[in-house]
C-alpha positions in Angstrom: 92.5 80.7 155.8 92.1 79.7 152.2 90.9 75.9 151.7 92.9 73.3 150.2 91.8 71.0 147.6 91.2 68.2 150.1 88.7 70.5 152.0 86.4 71.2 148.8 86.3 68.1 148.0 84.6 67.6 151.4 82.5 70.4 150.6 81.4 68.8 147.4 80.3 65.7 148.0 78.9 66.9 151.1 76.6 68.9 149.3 75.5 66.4 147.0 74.7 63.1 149.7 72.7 61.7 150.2 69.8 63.8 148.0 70.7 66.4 146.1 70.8 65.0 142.2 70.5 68.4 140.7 74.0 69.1 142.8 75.6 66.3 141.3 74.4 66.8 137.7 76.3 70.3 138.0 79.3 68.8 139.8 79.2 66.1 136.5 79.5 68.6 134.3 82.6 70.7 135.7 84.5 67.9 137.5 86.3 64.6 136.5 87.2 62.4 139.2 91.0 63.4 138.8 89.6 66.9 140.4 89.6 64.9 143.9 93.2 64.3 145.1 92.4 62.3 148.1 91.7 58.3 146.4 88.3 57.6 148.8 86.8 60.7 147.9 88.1 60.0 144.1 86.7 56.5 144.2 83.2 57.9 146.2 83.0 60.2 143.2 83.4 57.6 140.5 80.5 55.4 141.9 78.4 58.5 142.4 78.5 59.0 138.8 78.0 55.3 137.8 75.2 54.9 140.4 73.6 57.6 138.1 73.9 55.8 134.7 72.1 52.7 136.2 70.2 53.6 138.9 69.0 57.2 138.2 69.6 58.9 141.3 72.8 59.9 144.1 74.6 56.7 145.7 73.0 55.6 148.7 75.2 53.7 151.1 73.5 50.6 150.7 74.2 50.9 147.6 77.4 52.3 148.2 78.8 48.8 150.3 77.3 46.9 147.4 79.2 48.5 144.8 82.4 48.1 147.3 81.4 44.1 147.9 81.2 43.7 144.6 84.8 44.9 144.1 86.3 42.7 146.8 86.7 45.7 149.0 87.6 44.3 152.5 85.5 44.7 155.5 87.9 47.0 157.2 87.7 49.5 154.0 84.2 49.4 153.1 83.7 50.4 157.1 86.2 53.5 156.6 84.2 54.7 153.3 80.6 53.7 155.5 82.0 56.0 158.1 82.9 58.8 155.6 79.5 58.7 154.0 78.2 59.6 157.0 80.2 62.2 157.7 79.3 63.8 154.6 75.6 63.0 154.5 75.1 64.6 157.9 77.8 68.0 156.7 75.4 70.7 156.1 76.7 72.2 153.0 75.3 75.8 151.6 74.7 75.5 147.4 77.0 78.9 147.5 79.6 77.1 149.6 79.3 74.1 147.1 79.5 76.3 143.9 82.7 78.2 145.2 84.4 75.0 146.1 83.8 73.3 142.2 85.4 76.3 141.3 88.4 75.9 143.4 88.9 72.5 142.5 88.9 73.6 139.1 91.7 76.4 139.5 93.5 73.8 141.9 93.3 71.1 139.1 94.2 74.1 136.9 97.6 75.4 138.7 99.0 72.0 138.9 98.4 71.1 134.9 100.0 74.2 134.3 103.1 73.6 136.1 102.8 70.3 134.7 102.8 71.7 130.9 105.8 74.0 131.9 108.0 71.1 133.0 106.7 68.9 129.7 107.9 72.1 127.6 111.0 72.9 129.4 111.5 68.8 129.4 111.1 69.2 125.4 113.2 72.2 125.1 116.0 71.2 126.4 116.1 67.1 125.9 113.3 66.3 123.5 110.0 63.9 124.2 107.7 62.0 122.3 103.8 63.2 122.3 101.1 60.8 122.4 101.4 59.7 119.2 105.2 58.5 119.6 106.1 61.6 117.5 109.3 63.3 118.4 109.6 66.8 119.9 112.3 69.2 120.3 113.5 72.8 120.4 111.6 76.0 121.4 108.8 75.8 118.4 107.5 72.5 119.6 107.9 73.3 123.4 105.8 76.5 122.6 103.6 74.5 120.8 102.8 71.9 122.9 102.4 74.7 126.2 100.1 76.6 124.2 98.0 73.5 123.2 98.0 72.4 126.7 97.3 76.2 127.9 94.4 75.9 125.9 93.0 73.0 127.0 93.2 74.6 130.7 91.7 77.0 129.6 88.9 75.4 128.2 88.1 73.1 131.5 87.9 75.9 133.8 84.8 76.7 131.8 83.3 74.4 131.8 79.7 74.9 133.1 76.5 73.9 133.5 73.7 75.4 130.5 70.3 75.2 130.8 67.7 72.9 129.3 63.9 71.2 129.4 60.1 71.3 128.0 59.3 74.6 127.4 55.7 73.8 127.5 56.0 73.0 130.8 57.0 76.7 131.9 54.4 78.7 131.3 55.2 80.5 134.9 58.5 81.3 134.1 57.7 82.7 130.6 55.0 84.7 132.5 57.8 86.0 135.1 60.2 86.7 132.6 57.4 89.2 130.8 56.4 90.9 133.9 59.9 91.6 135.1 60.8 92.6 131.3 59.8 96.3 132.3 61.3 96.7 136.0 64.3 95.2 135.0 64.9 95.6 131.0 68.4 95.7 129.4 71.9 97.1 130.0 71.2 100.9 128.4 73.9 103.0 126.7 71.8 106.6 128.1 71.6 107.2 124.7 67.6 107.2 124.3 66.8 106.9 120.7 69.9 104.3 120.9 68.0 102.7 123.8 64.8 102.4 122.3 66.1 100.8 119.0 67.7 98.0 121.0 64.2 97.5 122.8 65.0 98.6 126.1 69.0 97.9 126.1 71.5 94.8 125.5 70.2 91.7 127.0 71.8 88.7 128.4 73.7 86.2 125.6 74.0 88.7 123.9 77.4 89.6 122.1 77.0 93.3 121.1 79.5 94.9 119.2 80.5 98.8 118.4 82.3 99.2 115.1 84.5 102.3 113.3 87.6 103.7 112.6 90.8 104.5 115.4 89.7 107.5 117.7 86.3 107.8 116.5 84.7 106.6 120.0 84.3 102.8 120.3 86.2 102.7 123.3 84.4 105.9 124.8 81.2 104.4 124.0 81.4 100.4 124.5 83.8 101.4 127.8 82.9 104.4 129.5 79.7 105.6 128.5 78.2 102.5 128.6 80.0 100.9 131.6 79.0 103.6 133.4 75.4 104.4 132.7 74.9 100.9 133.3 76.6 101.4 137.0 75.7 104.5 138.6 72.2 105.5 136.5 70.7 101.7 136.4 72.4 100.0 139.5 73.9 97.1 137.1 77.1 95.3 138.1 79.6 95.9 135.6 83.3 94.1 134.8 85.4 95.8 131.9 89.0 93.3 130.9 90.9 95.5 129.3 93.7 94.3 126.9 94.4 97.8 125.0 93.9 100.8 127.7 95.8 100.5 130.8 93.6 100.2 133.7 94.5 103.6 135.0 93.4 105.6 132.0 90.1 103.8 132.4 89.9 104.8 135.5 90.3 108.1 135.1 87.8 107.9 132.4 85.0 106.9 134.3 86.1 109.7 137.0 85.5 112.2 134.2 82.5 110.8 132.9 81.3 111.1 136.6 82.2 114.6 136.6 79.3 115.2 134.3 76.4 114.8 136.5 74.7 118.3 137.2 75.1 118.0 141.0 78.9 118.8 140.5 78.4 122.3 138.6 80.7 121.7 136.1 79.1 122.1 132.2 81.8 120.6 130.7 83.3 117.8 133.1 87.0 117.4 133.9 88.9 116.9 131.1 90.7 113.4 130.9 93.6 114.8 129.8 93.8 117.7 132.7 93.4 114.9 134.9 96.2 112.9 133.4 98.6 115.9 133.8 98.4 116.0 137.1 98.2 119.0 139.8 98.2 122.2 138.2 96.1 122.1 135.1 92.7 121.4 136.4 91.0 125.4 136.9 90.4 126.1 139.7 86.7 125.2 140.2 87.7 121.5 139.0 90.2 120.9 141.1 88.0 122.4 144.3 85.0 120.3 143.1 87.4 116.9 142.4 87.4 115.1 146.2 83.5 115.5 146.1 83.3 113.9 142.6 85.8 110.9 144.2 83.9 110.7 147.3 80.4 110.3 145.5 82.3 108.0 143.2 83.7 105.4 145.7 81.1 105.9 148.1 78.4 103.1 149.0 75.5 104.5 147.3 73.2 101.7 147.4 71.7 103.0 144.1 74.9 101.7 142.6 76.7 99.5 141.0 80.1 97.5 141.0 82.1 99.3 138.7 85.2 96.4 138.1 88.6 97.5 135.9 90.7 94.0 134.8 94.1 94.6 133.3 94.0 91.8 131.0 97.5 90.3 130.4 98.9 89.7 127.4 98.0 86.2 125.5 94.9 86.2 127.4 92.1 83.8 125.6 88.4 83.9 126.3 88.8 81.6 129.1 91.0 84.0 130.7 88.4 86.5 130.8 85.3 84.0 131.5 88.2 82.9 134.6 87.9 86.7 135.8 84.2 87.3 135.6 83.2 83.7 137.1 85.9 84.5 140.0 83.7 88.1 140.4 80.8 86.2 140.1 81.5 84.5 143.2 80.9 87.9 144.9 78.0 89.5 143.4 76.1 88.8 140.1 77.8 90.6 136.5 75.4 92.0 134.8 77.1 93.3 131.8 81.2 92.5 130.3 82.7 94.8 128.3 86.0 93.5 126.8 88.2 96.2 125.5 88.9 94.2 122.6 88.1 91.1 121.7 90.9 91.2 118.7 93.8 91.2 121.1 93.1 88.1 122.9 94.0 85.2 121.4 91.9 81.8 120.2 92.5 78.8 122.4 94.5 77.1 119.7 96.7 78.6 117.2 95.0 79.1 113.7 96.5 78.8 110.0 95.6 82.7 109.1 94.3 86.0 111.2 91.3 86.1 109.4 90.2 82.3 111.6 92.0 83.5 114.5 89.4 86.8 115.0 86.7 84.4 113.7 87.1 81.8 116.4 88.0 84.2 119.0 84.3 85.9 118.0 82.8 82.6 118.4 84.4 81.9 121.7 83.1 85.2 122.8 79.3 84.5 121.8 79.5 81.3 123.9 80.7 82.5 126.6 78.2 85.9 126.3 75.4 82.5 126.0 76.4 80.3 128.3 78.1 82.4 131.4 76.4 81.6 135.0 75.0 78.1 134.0 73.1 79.2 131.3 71.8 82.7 132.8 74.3 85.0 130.0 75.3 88.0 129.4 75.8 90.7 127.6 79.4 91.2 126.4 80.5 94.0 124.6 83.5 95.3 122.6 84.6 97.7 120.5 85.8 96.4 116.6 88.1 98.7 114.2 87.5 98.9 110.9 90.3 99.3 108.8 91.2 102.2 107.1 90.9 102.5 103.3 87.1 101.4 104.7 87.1 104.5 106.6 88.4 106.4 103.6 85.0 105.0 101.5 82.9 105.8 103.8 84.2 109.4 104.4 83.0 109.3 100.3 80.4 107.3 100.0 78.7 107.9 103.6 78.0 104.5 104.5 80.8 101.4 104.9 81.2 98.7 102.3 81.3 94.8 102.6 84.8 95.2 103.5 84.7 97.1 106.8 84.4 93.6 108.6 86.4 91.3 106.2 88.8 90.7 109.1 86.1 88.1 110.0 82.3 87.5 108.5 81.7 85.8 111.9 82.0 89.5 113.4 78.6 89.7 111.5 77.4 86.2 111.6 77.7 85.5 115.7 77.0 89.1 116.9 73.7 89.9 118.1 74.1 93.7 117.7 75.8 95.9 115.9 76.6 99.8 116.3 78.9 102.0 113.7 80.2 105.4 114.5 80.7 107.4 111.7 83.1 110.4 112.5 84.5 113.7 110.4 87.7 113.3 109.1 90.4 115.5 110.5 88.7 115.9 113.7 91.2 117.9 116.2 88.8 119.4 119.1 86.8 117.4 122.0 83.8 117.9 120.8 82.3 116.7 117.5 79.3 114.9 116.1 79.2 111.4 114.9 76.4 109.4 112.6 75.5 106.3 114.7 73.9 103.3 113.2 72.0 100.4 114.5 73.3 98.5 111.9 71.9 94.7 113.0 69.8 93.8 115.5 69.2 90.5 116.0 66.2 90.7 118.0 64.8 94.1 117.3 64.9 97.0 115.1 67.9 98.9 112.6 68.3 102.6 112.1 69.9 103.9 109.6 71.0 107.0 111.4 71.4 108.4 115.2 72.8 111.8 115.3 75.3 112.1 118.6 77.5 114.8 119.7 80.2 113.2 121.8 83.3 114.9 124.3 85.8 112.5 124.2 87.5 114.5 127.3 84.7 113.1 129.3 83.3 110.5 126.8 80.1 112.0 127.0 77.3 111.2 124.5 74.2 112.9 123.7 71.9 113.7 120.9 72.0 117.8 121.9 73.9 118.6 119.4 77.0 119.8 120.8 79.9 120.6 117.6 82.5 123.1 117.3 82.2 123.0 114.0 83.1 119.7 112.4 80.3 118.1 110.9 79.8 114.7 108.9 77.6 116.3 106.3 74.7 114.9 105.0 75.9 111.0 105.5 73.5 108.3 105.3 74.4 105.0 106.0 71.9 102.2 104.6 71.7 99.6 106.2 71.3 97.4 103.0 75.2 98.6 102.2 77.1 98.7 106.0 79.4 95.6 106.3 77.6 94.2 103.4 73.8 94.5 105.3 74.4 92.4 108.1 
């Protein structure tokens, strides 16, 4: 039975009395005292936090019936809220338990200010209002206003997290730790190995990694499949992919048929996604014999690996709709990598004058979240990024991209940690063809000025075995002085 909001509260305070300041310093930072429905809890939560701007530590109930004295409380009263202190001192409260129930409050908090906005709108539709200003407000354009503002602003509490902080000089042990686990553990890896080895081991947490080019030339089969799931089955990692473009299905199927690729199924050239899609009857023979062993290995509970998570984003979706999806997955096991599928169709979490500061502070919202997800731990989160076309059509003459493949938004360049072009033939009509990759910023490690892959898009398999029927990018070079105006 699910708890209610009265129940976490409980679990809360629990957690924090009569010791536990590092609890409430968290709880501070996510919670108001309007989170806490029941008024002694609310009114135990408010002296908590003022006992900590003067005194420097969690309430005591000394100090508790002095604060209550002190406000005329009556005997009767201040007995009730001694009894209740007690009660929740002595509750033995897990720091999972007490992370799970912040969370709730915040959604609780969250589904009652969003009914809350709905009536105001519907209230401003249909009658009018004044905002807090004493403006008026009516029709649809300011009731869609003002729900949007507020949507945002929901949006934006639930999260709300902790971020870490202190004297680095006083962590010599944990720098040490993080250096020795650097090589067991390194980053999230594409299975591309020169790729790999240019990003110094993989994408790491905060980071916000970005794969650039033209439609159909492999962002999505490369920031989505390939990379989602090397990351689970080859290296164990957890993975969460919100998609707002591909329907959940096709991704699906997409990951099934990049799974068809491993050499224990005998099949040199995977199932094709498309044969899948068809349905019964256009998989050969061999395929479809060799399918229910490629689904069992795939769903199985290989310890080896990892969670492999689809989200159909809807549409509207902002950043804190998909930091709302990976902190609610969070809650069951720990995402290791987020793979948004793409960042341009969410929206900003307030409307913006032009496009071009829409996709900027959607980018920006993106970073943060990729810095400060897990209180402060991060994560890597990718996405794929179109360039637009007549910056295709240059670069299919020049060989490299111009300042203008990113002028959508310079914070695509400015916030991203890394950045990856693919570079494909024009007039491409077969499964297989080769593509230029480029490393083209790096934040924290090296460039390249040119990978050489051979991708199937049936399976969206990469690999530097050069694998093309034909259609080659010529002798391309892309600088890394010239790409996106040398990031």
């Amino acid at each position: 039975m699910a708890r209610t909001s009265l129940e976490h509260s409980k679990v809360v305070l629990g957690a924090i009395l009569p010791k536990r300041l590092d609890l409430l310093n968290k709880a501070l930072i996510q919670l108001t005292v309007d989170h806490f429905p029941d008024p002694q809890y609310k009114a135990l939560y408010m002296l908590m936090e003022r006992y900590l701007e003067t005194a420097g530590g969690v309430l005591t109930k000394n100090a508790l019936i002095e604060q209550l004295s002190k406000r005329n409380v009556d005997a009767g009263k201040i007995a009730l809220y001694e009894t209740t202190y007690d009660v929740l001192a002595a509750s033995e409260v897990d720091e999972s338990d007490f992370k799970w129930s912040v969370e709730q409050l915040k959604e609780l908090a969250a589904a009652q200010d969003t009914a809350q906005a709905i009536t105001e709108g519907m209230e401003i539709l249909n009658r009018g209002a004044k905002d807090s200003k004493g403006e008026d407000l009516f029709g649809h354009d300011d009731a869609r206003k003002h729900i949007l503002t507020k949507f945002a602003e929901i949006d934006r509490d639930l999260s709300m997290q902790e971020s870490p902080e202190g004297d680095s000089r006083t962590e010599a042990e944990e720098i040490m730790q993080e250096y020795l686990s650097a090589r067991t553990f390194g980053g999230i890896k594409f299975g591309i190995p020169e790729l790999d080895d240019k990003l110094g081991g993989g994408l790491q947490n905060g980071e916000l990694d970005l794969v650039v080019g033209y439609s159909s030339s492999g962002k999505t089969s490369l920031a989505t499949i390939q990379l989602a799931w090397h990351a689970a089955i080859m290296q164990g990692k957890n993975v969460v992919i919100c998609t707002s473009e591909t329907l959940r299905p096709q991704v699906r199927r997409k990951l099934i048929c990049r799974h068809s690729k491993l050499p224990q199924f005998g099949l040199d050239e995977g199932i094709n996604s498309r044969d899948l899609k068809r349905g019964k009857g256009y998989l050969k023979p061999e395929e479809e014999a060799i399918l229910p062993a490629i689904l069992d290995d795939y769903t199985s509970d290989n310890p080896n690996y990892g969670k492999l998570v689809i989200v159909q984003i809807p549409r509207g979706a902002t950043i804190g709709t998909v930091e709302g999806k990976l902190l609610r997955y969070q809650r069951e096991f720990q995402v290791d990598l987020a793979i948004v599928d793409y960042l341009a169709l969410l929206r900003s979490d307030r409307k913006r004058s032009s496009m071009r500061e829409e996709l900027s502070a959607i980018v920006q919202e993106a970073k943060q979240m990729a810095t400060t997800f897990d209180d402060g731990r991060g994560i890597p989160v990718v996405s794929p990024w179109q360039v637009n076309r007549d910056s295709w059509k240059e670069a299919q003459k020049a060989g490299s991209y111009n300042s203008s493949a990113l002028a959508e938004t310079s914070e695509a360049t400015s916030s991203s940690d890394v950045v990856i072009s693919l570079l494909e033939p024009e007039g491409v009509d077969s499964r297989y063809t080769d593509l230029i990759m480029q490393v083209v910023k790096n934040r924290d490690g090296e460039k390249s000025n040119r990978i050489d892959v051979s991708v199937d898009y049936a399976t969206s398999f990469f690999s530097t075995d050069r694998r093309s029927t034909g259609n080659s990018v010529g002798n391309f070079l892309l600088s890394p002085d010239t790409v996106f105006g040398g990031l």
